[in-house]
Residue frames as qw, qx, qy, qz and C-alpha x, y, z in Angstrom:
[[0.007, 0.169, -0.981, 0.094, -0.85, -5.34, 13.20],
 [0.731, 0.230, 0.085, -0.637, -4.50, -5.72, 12.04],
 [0.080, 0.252, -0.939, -0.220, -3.77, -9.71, 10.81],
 [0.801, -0.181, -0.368, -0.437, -6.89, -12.26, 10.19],
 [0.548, -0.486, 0.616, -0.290, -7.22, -14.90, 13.16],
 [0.050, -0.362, 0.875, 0.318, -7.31, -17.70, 13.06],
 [0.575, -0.075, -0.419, -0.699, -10.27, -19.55, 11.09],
 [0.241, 0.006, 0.907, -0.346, -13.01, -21.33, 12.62],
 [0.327, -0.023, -0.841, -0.431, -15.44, -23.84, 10.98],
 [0.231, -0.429, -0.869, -0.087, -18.91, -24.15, 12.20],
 [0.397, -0.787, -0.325, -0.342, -21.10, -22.22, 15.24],
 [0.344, -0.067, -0.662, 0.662, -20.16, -21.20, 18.56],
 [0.308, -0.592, -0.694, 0.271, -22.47, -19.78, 21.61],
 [0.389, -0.644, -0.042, 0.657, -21.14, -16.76, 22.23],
 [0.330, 0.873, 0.351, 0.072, -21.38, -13.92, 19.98],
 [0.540, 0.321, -0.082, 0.774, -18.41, -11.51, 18.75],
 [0.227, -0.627, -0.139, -0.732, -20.19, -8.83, 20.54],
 [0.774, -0.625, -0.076, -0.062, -20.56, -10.53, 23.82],
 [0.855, -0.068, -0.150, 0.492, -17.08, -11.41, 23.85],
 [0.341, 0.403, -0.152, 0.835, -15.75, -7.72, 23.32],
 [0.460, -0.762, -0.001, -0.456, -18.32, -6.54, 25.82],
 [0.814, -0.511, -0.049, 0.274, -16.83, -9.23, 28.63],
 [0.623, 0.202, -0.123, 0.746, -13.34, -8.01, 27.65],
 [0.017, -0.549, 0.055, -0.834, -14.45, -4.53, 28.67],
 [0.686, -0.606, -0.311, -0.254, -16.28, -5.77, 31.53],
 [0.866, -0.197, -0.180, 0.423, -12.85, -7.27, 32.76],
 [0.507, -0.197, 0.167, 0.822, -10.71, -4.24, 32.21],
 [0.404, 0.809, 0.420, -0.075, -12.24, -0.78, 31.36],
 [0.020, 0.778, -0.524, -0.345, -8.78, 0.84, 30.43],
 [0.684, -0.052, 0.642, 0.342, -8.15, -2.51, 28.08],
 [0.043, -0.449, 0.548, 0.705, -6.55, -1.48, 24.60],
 [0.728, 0.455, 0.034, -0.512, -8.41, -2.67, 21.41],
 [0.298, 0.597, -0.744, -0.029, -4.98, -4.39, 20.56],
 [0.030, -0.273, 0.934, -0.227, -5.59, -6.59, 23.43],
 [0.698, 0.380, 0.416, -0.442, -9.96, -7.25, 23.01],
 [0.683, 0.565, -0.281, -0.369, -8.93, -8.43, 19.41],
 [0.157, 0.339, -0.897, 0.234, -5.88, -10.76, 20.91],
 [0.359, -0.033, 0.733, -0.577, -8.03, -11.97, 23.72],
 [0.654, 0.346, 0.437, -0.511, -11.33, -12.50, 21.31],
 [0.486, -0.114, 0.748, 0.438, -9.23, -13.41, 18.13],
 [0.350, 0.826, 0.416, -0.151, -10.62, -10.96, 16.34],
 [0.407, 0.447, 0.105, 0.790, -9.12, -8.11, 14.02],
 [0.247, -0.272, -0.367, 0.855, -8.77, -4.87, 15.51],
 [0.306, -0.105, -0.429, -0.844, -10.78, -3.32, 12.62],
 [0.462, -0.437, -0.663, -0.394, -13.96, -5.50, 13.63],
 [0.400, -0.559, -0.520, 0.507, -13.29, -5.08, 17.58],
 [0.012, 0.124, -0.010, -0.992, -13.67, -1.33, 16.44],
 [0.346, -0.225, -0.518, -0.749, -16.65, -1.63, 14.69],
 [0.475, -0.598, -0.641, 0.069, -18.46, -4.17, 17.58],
 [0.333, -0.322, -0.411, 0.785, -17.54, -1.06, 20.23],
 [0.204, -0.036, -0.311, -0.927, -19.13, 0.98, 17.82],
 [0.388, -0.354, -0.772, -0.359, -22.05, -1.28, 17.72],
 [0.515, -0.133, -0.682, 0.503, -22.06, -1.36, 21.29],
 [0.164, -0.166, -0.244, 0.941, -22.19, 2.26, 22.13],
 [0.370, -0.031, -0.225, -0.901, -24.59, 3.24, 19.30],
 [0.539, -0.339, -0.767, -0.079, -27.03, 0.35, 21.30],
 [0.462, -0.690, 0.032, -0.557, -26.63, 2.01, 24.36],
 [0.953, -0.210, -0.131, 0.177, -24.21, -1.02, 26.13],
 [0.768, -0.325, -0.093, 0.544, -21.67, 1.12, 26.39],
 [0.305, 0.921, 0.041, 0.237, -19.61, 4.26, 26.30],
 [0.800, 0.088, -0.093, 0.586, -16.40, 5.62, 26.53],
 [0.102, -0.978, 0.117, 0.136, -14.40, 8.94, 27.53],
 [0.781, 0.469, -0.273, 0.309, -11.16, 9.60, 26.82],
 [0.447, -0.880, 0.156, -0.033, -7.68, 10.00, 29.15],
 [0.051, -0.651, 0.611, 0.448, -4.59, 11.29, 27.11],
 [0.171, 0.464, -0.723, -0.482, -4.11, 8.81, 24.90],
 [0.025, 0.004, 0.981, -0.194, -6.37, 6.24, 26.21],
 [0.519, -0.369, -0.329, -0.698, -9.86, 5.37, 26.35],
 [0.162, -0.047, 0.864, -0.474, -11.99, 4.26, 29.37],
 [0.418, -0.189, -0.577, -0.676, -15.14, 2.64, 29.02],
 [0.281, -0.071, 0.645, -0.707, -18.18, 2.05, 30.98],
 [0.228, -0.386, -0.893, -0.042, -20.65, -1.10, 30.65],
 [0.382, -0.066, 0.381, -0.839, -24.27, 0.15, 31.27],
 [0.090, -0.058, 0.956, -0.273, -25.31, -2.60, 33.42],
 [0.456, 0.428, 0.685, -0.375, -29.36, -2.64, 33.13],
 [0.356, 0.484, -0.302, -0.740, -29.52, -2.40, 29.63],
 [0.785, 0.149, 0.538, -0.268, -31.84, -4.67, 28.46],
 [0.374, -0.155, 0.820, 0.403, -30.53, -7.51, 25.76],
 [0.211, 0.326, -0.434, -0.813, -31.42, -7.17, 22.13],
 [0.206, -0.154, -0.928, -0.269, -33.44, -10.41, 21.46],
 [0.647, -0.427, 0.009, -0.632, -37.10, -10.35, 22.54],
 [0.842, -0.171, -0.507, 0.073, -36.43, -14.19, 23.35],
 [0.549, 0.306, -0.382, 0.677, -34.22, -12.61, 25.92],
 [0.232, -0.552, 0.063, -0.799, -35.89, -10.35, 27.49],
 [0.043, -0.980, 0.023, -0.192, -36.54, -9.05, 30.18],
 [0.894, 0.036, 0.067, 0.442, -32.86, -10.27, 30.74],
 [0.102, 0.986, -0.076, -0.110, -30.20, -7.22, 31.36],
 [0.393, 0.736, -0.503, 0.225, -26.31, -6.62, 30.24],
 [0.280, -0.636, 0.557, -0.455, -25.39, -7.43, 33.89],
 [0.879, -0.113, 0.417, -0.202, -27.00, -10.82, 34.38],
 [0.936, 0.341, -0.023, 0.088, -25.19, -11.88, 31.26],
 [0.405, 0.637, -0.542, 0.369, -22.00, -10.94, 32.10],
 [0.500, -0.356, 0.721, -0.322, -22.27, -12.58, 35.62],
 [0.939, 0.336, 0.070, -0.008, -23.33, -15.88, 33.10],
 [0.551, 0.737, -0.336, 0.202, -19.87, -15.14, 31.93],
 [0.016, -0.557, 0.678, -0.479, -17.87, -14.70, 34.96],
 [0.796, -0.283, 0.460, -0.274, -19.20, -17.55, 36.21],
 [0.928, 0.299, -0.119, 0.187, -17.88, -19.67, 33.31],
 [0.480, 0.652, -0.453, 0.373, -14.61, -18.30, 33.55],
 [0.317, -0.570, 0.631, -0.420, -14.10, -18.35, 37.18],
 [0.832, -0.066, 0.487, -0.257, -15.02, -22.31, 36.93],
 [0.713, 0.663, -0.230, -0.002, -13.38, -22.82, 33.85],
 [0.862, -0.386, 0.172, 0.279, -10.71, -25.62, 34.39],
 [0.236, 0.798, -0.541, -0.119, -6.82, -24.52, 33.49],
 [0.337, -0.375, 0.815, 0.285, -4.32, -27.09, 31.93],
 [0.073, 0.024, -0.736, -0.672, -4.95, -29.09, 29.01],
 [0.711, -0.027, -0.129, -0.691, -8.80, -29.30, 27.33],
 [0.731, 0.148, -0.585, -0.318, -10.70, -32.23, 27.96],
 [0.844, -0.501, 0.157, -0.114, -9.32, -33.86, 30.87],
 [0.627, 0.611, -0.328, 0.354, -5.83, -34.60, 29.43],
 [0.608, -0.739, 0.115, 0.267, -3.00, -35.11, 31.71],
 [0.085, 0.825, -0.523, -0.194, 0.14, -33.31, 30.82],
 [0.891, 0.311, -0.326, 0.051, 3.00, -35.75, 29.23],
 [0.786, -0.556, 0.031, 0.270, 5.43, -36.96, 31.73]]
């Protein structure tokens, strides 16, 4: 069940790579099935960014039975120089702060239809 997402037209902040890292951040027993759902990604590429990931030093994995677990290593220092001296950890708390402030119900300010 490896399907294209759905397309998107222009830029966006956030990097395909950041996103699969927060997934893992959130959940270190989370499936690749569900970082590709969650980041609207293919499974094939949410393989490859973990790859990326690891062979950077941002992360690694073991296995258990059938599963993987992964571990975020937190003071690795972000790939841009512009970035620097700037470490995994601080940007994922950037993250969790959006999300944990991040309004729920419709975008925009919308109010539901009666």
């Amino acid at each position: 069940m490896d399907r294209a997402p759905e397309p998107h037209a222009g830029w966006t902040f956030l990097t395909n790579h950041s996103r699969v890292l927060a997934a893992i951040s959130e959940d270190h027993t989370t499936r690749v099935r569900d970082i590709a759902a969650r980041c609207r990604l293919t499974e094939r590429a949410v393989q490859k960014i973990i790859a990326d990931l690891e062979e950077g030093g941002y992360l690694t994995h073991v296995r258990e039975g059938r599963s993987n677990v992964y571990r975020v290593v937190p003071d690795t220092l972000l790939r841009h120089p512009a970035d620097a001296p700037a470490t995994v950890a601080q940007l994922l708390a950037i993250l969790d702060r959006h999300e944990s402030v991040r309004p729920q119900g419709p975008v925009g300010g919308e109010q539901p239809a009666s």
